[in-house]
Structure formats: C-alpha cells, structure tokens
N, C-alpha and C positions, 0 to 999 in steps of 0.2 A: 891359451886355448889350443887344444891339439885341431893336425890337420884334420880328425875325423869329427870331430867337433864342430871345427870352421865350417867343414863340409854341412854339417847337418841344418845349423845355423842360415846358410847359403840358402839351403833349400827349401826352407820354411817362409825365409821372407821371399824369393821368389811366388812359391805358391799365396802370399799374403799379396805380391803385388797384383798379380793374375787375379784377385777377387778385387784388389781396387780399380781396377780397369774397368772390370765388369760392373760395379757400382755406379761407376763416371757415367756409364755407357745407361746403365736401368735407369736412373734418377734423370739425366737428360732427355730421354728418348720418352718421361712421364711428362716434363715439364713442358717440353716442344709440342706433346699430343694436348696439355691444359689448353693452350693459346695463353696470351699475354692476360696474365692475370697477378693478383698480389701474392699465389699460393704458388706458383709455377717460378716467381722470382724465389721465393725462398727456399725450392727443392733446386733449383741452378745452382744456390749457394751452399747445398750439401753435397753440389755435385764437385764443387771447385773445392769444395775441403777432401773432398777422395782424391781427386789430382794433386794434391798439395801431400798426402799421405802417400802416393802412388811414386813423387817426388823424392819422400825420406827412405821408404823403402830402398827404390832404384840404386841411391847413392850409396848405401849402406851395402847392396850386393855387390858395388863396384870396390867398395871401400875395402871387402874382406876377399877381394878375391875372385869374385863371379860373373857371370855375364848379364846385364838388365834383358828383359822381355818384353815382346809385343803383345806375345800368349792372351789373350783373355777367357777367366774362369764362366763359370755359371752365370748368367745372366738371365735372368727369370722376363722373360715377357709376358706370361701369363696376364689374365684378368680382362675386363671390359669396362671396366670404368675408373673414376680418381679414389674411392675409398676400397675399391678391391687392388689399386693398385700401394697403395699405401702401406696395406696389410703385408703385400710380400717386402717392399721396402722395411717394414720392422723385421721381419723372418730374417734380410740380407743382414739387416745391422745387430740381429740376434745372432746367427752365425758368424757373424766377425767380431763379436764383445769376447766370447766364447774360444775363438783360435788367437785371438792374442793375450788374454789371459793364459793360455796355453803355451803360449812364448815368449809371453816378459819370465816365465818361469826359467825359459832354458837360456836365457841371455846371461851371460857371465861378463859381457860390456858393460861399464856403468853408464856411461854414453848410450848406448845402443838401448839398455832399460830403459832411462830416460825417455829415449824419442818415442819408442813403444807405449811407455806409459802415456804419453801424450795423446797418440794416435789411440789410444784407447779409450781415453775421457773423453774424445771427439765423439767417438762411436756409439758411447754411452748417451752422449748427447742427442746425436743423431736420431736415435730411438726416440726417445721420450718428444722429440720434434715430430718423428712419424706417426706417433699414435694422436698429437693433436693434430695435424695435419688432416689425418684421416678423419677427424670430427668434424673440419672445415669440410672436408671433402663432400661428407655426407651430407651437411647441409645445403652447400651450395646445389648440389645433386637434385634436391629438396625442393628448392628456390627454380630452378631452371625448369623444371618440370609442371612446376604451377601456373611458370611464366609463357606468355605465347611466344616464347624462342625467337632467335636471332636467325636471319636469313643465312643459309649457307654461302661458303665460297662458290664462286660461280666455277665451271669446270675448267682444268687444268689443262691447255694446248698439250700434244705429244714431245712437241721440240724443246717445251719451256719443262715438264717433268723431266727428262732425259739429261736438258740442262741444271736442273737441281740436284737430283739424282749422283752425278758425274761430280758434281762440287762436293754432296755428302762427303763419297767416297775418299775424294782428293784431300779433304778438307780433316777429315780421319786421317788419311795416312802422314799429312804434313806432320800434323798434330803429333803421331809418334815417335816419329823418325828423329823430327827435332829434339823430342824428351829423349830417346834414346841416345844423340848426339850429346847434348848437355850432357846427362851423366854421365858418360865416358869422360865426357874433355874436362869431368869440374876437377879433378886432383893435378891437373897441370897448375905448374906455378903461376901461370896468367890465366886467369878464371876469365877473359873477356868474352869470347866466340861462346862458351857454358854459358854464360848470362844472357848474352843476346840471343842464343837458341830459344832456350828456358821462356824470352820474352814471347820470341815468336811463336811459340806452339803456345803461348796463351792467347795472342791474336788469331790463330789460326782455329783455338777454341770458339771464338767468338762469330768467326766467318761460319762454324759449321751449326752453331746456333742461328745465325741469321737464313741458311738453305732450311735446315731441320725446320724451323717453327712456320716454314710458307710451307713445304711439304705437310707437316700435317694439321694446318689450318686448312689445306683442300682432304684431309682422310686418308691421307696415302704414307703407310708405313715406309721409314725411312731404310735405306740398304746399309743396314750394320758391318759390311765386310769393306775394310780398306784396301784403298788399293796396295800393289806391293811395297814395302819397306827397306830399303839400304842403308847399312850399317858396316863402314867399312872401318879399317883400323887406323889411322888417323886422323890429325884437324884437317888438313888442306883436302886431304879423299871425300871427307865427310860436308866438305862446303864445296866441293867439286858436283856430287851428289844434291845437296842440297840445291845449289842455281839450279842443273838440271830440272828439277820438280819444278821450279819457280820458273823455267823457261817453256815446260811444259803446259804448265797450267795458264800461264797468258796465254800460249795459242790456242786451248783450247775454249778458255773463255770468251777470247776473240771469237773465236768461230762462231760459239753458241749466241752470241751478241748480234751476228749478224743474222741470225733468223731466229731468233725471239719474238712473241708476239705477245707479249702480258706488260704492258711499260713498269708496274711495281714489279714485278720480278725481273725483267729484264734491268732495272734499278738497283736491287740486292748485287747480282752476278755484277752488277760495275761496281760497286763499291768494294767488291772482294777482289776482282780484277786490278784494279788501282794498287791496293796495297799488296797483292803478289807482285806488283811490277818495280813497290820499293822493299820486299825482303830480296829478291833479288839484286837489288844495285846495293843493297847494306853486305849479303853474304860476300858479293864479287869483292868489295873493301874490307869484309875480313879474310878474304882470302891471300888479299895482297900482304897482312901482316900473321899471315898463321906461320907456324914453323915448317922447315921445311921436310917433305918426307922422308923419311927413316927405313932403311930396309928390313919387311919385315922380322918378328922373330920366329926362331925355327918352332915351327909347328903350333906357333901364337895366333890366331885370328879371330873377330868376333863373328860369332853366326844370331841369327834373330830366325828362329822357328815359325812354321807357320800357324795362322791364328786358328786359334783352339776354339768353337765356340758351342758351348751346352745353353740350350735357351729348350724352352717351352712356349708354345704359342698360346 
C-alpha cells in the first residue's frame, strides 16, 4: 500500500471510529433515559458492540501508522420519546451500513477487510434490532399511557445532581483515556498494562451507566462533555497519568460523600468510589513493572483533539 494510500485508509477509519463513539454515546444515553427495563438492556448491548467496533478500529489506526481519537462524530439527540428515538438509531445504523460498505471497498488488507466485514454484519444486525425495538417501543408507549403510571422520582438534592453530574463526566473521560492508552500500548511485546486498561475502561463503562441511569430516572439530561483527556507517549507516563485521575477522583468522591443527602445515591458514588480506589492500587503495580521511559522521538508525540460534538436537541 503506498504511503498515500495508508494515508487515506487512516482517515477513513478514523472518521469511522468518531461515528462509533457517537453511537456508544446515542444508544447509551436512550437506554439510561428507558429506566431499567428488558428493551434498555438490549440497546446497552448494541451499545457495547459499538465499543468493541470502536476497539478494532482504534488498533487498526495504530496499527497502520496513525493516532486513535477522543473526537466524537454526530450524535443525534433528537426525539422525545423511545419509538422516536429508535427511528434515529436505525438512520445511525443506516449511515454506518452505508460508510463501511464504502470501505471494505478500499481496504486492500485481507485482515483489515475481514474485520470490516465483521463490523458490518454487526451493523446490519443492529438495524433490523432497531426497527423491532422500535415496535416494542411503541407498544410499551401504548401500555404506559392506558396505565395509571408509576409515581415519579421524588426530587433530586443540588449536592447529590452535581455529585452525579461530576462522576458522568469523570466516568466518560476514564473511560477514553484508558481505551486510548490500550490502543497505543497493545503492539508492545507485553500486551499486559493494554489488557488491563482495556479491562478498566469497561468497568469504568459500567460506573458511568450506574450515575447515567439515576440521572435520568429523576429527568435530568446527562452532561455528554468529558472531562479532559491525557494521552501521553509512553506506558510509565500513561499510568503516571492514569493514578493521577484515579487520585483525583477518590477525593472528589470523598468529598461529595460527605455532603450527600439521598442514601441510594450516595450508595451508587461508593460503590464507584471503592473501585476507583482499586484501579488505582492495580495502575501503581503496573507501573512498578512498565518499561522504562524512552526519550522521546524527534518531533514523535501523540496529541488527542478536542471533542468534536454535532448533536441536535
């Protein structure tokens, strides 16, 4: 493959991973507004097959040369209800059947076709899931409106939204920072500190699920901008960075623990607290066996852009 080749290649699946970000981010932020339902668990599970696509991508731009992103594309918030939001979920997964058929074309990798085709028949699938979904949706819709409804959340204290709030954010940015760490460090010949990243930005998935679905069981739209993200060039910088966030966020959870006043939410923020307090003591012991830094190369360094975000209300 010529270098302009590579080049174009590079920036295609970039732009591909940018719309699966934005995918994680639509599909999660519908699932968290359902409340805990059996339709909301199975859009969470389209949403971890975009993370897991979002995954091959990544490696694949490190693989040929490129730098992974935070970027995220288009992101449709549109709609007010679960079968209006459905609709746009089939539009997302009609625009991505659509750009990657348009780029297993230009893969000249048999490997790289491969994974593409993969992430294609996912997409394919995807779809044909959102338009029943969207049948469910309507019914249920149907059903709830006959019924004499479910008491709301009682109202959300100031200290405990702000404490949620702050965890969204925090809980986003772990979440990338560590997939951006893994991809970089997974072509070292010891793939260990890659895996355990890898592991933690899926836990760190699940802490942002566990803020996300109390936020919007009281109505209150969740704050899609993470906090900032570091990406430095190294393993030892990049888990140097990493404790940092994990030293950060215990005290700030401490903090908000001590003037919480909702005992289930103040319940949530400890059990995310808890396990920031062992990615921390795991990053500090792979730091003890990362290699050691390297000075960098001339005019080599990775940068992470700031987040791009197109949305519709």
């Amino acid at each position: 493959m010529t270098p302009i080749a590579n080049d174009a290649i590079i920036k295609a699946l970039r732009a591909a991973a940018m719309d699966e970000h934005a995918a994680i981010i639509q599909y999660l932020r519908h699932a968290y507004m359902m409340g805990e339902s059996e339709l909301a668990c199975e859009i969470e599970g389209v949403a971890r097959d975009e993370m897991r696509h979002f995954w091959i991508l990544s490696r694949w731009i490190v693989k040929l040369g490129g730098e992974p992103l935070t970027d995220r594309g288009f992101t449709d918030f549109g709609g007010a209800t679960p079968p209006e939001w459905m609709e746009r979920n089939v539009q997302a997964e009609d625009r991505a059947i659509a750009m990657y058929r348009e780029l297993i074309g230009r893969a000249n990798d048999p490997d790289l076709q491969a994974d593409i085709a993969h992430v294609l028949a996912d997409e394919e699938r995807h779809r044909g899931q959102f338009v029943d979904f969207g049948v469910e949706a309507q019914a249920e819709l149907a059903a709830a409106t006959e019924s004499t409804g479910v008491a709301p959340e009682a109202p959300i204290a100031v200290v405990d939204k702000e404490a949620l709030d702050w965890g969204v954010q925090h809980e986003y940015a772990a979440l990338l920072q560590y997939l951006m760490h893994s991809f970089l460090l997974h072509t070292q010949p010891n793939c260990e500190i890659s895996d355990q990243l890898e592991l933690q930005a899926i836990n760190e998935m699940q802490h942002l699920g566990w803020l996300g679905e109390e936020l919007a069981g009281h109505g209150i739209e969740l704050p899609w901008t993470p906090h900032p993200v570091e990406v430095p060039s190294d393993a030892a910088s990049m888990l140097e960075s990493d404790i940092r966030l994990e030293q950060g966020t215990s005290a700030m959870y401490g903090q908000f623990l001590t003037q919480m006043t909702d005992p289930k939410l103040k319940g949530v923020v400890e059990d995310a607290h808890g396990q920031e307090l062992y990615h921390e003591s795991l990053f500090n012991r792979l730091l003890k066996r990362a290699p050691q830094k390297a000075a960098p190369e001339p005019g080599k360094t990775w940068t992470i852009g700031s987040l791009k975000q197109k949305e519709t209300k």
